[in-house]
Each structure stands twice: as structure tokens, then as C-alpha cells.
C-alpha positions in Angstrom: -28.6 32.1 14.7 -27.7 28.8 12.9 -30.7 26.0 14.2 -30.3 22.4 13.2 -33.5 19.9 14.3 -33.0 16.1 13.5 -36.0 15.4 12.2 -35.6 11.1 11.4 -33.1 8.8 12.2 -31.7 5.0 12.3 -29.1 3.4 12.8 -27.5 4.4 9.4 -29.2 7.1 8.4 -30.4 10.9 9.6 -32.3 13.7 8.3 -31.8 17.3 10.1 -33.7 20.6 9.5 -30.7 23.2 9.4 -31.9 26.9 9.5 -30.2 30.1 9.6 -26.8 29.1 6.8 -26.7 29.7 3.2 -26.0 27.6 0.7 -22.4 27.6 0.9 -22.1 26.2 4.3 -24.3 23.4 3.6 -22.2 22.3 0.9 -19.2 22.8 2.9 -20.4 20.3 5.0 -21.5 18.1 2.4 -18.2 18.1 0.9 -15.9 17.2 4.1 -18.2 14.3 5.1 -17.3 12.6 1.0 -14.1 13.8 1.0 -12.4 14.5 4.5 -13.4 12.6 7.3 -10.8 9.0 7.6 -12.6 5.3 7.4 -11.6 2.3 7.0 -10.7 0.4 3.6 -8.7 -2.9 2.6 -5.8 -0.7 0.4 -3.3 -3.9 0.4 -4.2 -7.5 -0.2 -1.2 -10.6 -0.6 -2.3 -13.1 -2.5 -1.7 -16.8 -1.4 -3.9 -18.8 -3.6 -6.9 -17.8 -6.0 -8.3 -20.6 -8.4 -11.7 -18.8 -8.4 -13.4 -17.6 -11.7 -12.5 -14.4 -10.3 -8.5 -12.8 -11.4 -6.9 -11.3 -8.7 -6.8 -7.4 -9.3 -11.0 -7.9 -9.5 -10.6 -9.8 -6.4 -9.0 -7.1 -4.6 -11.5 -4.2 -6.3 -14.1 -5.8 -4.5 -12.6 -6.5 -0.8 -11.1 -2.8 -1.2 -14.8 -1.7 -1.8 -16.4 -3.7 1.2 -17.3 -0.9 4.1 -15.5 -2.0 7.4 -16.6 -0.8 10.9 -14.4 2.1 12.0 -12.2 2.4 14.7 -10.8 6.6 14.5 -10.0 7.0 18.1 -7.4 4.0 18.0 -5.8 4.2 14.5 -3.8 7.2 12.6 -3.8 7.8 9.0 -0.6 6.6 7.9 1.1 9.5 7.0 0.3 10.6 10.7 1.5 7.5 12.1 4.7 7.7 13.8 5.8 4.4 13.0 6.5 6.2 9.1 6.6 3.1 7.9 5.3 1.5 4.6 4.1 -1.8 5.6 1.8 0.3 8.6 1.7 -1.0 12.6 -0.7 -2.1 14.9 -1.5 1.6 15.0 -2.3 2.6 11.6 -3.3 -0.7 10.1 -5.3 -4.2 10.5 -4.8 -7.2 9.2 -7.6 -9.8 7.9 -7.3 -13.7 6.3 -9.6 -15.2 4.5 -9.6 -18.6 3.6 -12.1 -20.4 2.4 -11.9 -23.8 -0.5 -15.5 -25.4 -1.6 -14.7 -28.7 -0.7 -18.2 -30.1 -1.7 -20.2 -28.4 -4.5 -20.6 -24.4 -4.7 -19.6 -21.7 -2.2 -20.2 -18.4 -2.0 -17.5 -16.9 -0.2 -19.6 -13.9 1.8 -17.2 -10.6 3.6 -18.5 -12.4 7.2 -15.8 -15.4 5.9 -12.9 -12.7 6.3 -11.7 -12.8 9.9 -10.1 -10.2 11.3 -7.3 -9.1 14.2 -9.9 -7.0 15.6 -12.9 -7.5 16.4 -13.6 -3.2 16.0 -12.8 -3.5 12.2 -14.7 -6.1 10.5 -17.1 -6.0 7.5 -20.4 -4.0 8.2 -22.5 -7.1 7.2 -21.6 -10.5 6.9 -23.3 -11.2 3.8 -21.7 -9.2 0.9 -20.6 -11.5 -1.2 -17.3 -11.4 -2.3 -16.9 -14.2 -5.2 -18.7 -18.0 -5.8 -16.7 -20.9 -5.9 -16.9 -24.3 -7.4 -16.0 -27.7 -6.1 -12.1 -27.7 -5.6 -11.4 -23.9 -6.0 -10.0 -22.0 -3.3 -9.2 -18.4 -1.9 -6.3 -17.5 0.8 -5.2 -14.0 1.0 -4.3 -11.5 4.1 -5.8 -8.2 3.5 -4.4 -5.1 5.2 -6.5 -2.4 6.1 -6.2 1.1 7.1 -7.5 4.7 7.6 -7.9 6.7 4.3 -9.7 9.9 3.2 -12.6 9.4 0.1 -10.6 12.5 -1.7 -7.9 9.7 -2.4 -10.3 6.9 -3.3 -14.2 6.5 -2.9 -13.5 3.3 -0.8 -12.7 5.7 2.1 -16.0 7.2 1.7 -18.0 6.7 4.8 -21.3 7.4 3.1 -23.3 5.9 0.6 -25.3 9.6 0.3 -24.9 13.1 1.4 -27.1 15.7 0.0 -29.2 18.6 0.9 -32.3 20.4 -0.6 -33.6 23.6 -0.3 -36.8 24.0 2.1 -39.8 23.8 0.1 -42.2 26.3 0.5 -45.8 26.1 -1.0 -48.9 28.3 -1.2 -52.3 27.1 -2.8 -54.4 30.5 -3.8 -58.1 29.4 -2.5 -59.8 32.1 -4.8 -57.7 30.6 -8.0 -57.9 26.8 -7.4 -60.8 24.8 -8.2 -60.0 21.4 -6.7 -59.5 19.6 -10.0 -57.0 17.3 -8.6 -54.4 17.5 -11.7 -51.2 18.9 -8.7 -52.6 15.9 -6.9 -52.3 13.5 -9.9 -48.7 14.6 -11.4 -47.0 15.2 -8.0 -44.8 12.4 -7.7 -44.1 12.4 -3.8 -47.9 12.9 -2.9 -47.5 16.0 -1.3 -51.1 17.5 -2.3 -54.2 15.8 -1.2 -57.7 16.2 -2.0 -59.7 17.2 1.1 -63.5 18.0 1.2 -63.5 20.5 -2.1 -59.8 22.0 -1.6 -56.4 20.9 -1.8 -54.2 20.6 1.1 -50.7 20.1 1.2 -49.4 17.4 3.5 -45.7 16.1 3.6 -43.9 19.4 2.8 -40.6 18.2 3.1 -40.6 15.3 0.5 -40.9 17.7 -2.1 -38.4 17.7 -4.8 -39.0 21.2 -5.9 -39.8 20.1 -9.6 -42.5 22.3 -10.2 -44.6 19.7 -11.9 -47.5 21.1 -9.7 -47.0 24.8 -11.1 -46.9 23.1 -14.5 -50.1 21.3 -14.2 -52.2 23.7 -13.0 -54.5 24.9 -15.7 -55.0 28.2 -14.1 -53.0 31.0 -15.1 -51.7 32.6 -13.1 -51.1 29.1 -11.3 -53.3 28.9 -8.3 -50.0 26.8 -7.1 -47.1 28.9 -5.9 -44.0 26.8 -4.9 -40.5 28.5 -3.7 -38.2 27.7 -1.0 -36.1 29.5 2.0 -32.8 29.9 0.6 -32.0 30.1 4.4 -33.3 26.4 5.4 -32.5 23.1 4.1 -33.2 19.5 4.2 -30.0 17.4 5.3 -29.6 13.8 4.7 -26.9 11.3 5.3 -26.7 7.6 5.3 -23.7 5.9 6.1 -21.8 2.6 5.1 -22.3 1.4 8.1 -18.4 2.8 8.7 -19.2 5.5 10.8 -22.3 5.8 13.3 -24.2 9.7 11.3 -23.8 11.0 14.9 -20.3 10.9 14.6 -20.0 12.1 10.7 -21.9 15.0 11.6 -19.5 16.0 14.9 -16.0 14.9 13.0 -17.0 16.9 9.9 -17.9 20.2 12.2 -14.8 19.4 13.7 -12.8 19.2 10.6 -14.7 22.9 9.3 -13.6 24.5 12.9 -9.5 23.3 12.4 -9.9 24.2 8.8 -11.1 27.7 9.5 -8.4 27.9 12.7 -5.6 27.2 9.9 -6.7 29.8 7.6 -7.0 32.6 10.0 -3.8 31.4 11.6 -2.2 31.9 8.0 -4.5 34.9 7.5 -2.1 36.9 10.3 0.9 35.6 8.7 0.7 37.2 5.8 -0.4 40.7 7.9 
């Protein structure tokens, strides 16, 4: 029986407890959240006028790599679009202008100066900057986003991290360990603390499973005995800001479920 627990979360970020998989499912999931799951990016940019510091092909790097708030339940990737075409519609694509000229002194030019068709994709914050200009120098441009998959390009990755660790597991012998404080002292997540004339372990699930513990104890056999469930691990996602994690954690179930539907559907096939 497969249990997952969220254990922390905000607005971009979320920790779960997931019980009862191995390893391989885990990763699974791991890998269609950086990979499969569609977000937003700036693929296309025109060019009107740039006399910033900055060339142009820079220029567009960095508006193609500023996260935009998602829409998926009114856009289609392209290649699902039926308009078919190459310039994208109102259904697979969204425009955004910028244009901004320091008139008097310096500007920075920040992602909130880009305005866009819709108000449901927009830059995640307003102040990532984009480029600084000096008196007299000015940037106009129409940047076209749309839906893409981070398999193609990382700027259609919805997360900034995705990874999992096994459950730690850790057992302090009473009889072996003297309370000399050195698994406290190396630990670097403060997991052991010193209590009375024992060590207790607090904090369980920051452990990195390092073993620095095991490795400091001067007792041999160590009176320290760290493992982990090969069974249970520790989930945790933060997004761009793209995608609420509530909805990267149902569209990349929802991905594994079609994905296994296909398979079996080809599986009889070839019966």
C-alpha cells in the first residue's frame, strides 16, 4: 500500500513522506516533473531596437530563461495545437512587449517592465532583472511565448529542484556510547543532541545519510548505526513559481498513469 504524507509546504515549495515504492518509482516521478510536464517559456523574441550593453542573442538567453506563470488548461503545446501553424495562435502562444529607454541617468530594466496579453502569463516576480541601461539607450522587442517540455530545453522546466532521499534510519547502542559528543560535533545538519549524559537524535529527516556520525565515533564497533528504508523516502520539490507543487505532483501522476495506459495498450498489440 503506496502512502504519501506532506510533511511542509509554501507556496513554492513541498516536502512529502512517500512509503510503500522503491526506488524506481520515485525516480520515475522525479524525472517526468524535469522533463515532461508543459510550462511556459519566451522561445521567440523580434527585435525592434536594442542599444543596450547587452547583444541581442544574450538578450533573448535571458528573457527565454525568466519563469512565467502558467496557464495549462487554456493553451496546447504547439505541435498539439490545431492551428498547425508556425507563428502559434491565441491558443498555443502569448505575446509580450517591452519597452523601456533610460531617458534620465541609469535604468534597470526588471521582467515586471514586460507587459503581457494576458494577465495569466506574466513573469513570476517583477524584479528579475533583465539588463541595465544608460542615459539614451533603449530596448523594444515582442516576445512570444509558449508551452514547452524541459526535455527540449531547461527553460520549460517548471522546477528549480526535484529530488528524493532515502529515509534515514538511526540507532544509538546505549551500552557502547559514552556521550562524548564527537556525532554531535561533526554532524553537519544537527541531528544528534546532547541530553542529560546520552545522545538523542532529533530531526531525523534532515539527515543526509553521510555517515560522518559512524565515522566519528571512536567506538568500534560504532555505538552509531545509521541505515535507511529502501521502502520510504523523503520528496522535495520547489517550483519556479510556473506551476503551483500541487499541481506538479497531480500532472506528473497523470502523465505516469497515460504513460503506463500506452504501453499496455501496445503491450496487446504485439500479443
Amino acid at each position: 500500500m503506496v502512502e504519501i504524507e506532506v510533511v511542509d509546504k509554501t507556496d513554492n515549495t513541498i516536502r512529502l513522506f512517500i512509503r510503500g515504492v522503491d526506488v524506481s518509482f520515485v525516480n520515475t516521478l522525479r524525472r517526468l516533473i524535469l522533463t515532461e510536464i508543459p510550462s511556459m517559456a519566451v522561445d521567440d523574441v523580434v527585435i525592434l531596437e536594442n542599444s543596450s550593453v547587452l547583444n541581442d542573442e544574450i538578450l533573448v538567453h535571458r528573457l527565454g530563461l525568466t519563469p512565467l506563470t502558467t496557464d495549462l488548461d487554456s493553451y496546447n503545446l504547439p505541435e498539439e495545437c490545431p492551428c498547425q501553424s508556425e507563428f502559434g495562435c491565441n491558443l498555443c502562444r502569448v505575446a509580450l512587449a517591452l519597452n523601456v529607454e533610460a531617458v534620465e541617468g541609469t535604468r534597470t530594466v526588471y521582467s515586471g517592465d514586460l507587459v503581457s496579453e494576458n494577465p495569466d502569463v506574466k513573469p513570476v516576480s517583477d524584479r528579475i532583472c533583465i539588463v541595465k541601461l544608460v542615459q539614451d539607450q533603449k530596448v523594444k522587442l515582442e516576445a512570444y511565448a509558449r508551452l514547452g517540455k524541459g526535455k527540449v530545453h531547461a527553460k520549460w522546466q517548471p522546477v528549480s529542484m526535484c529530488a528524493y532521499k532515502f529515509f534515514p534510519q538511526i540507532k544509538i547502542d546505549g551500552k557502547l556510547c559514552d556521550a562524548c559528543e564527537d556525532c554531535v560535533k561533526v554532524c553537519p545538519k544537527a541531528v544528534f543532541v546532547k541530553v542529560g549524559d546520552k545522545i538523542e537524535v532529533r530531526n531525523v529527516t534532515d539527515c543526509t545519510l553521510c555517515e560522518d556520525c559512524m565515522d566519528a565515533c571512536a567506538k568500534d564497533p560504532s555505538a552509531v548505526e545509521l541505515t535507511w528504508d529502501k521502502n520510504a523516502f523523503i520528496f522535495d520539490i520547489e517550483s519556479t513559481g510556473a506551476l503551483p507543487v500541487e499541481r506538479l505532483v497531480r500532472e506528473s501522476l497523470n502523465i505516469l498513469d497515460k504513460k503506463l495506459k500506452s504501453f499496455l495498450k501496445n503491450l496487446k498489440k504485439v500479443k
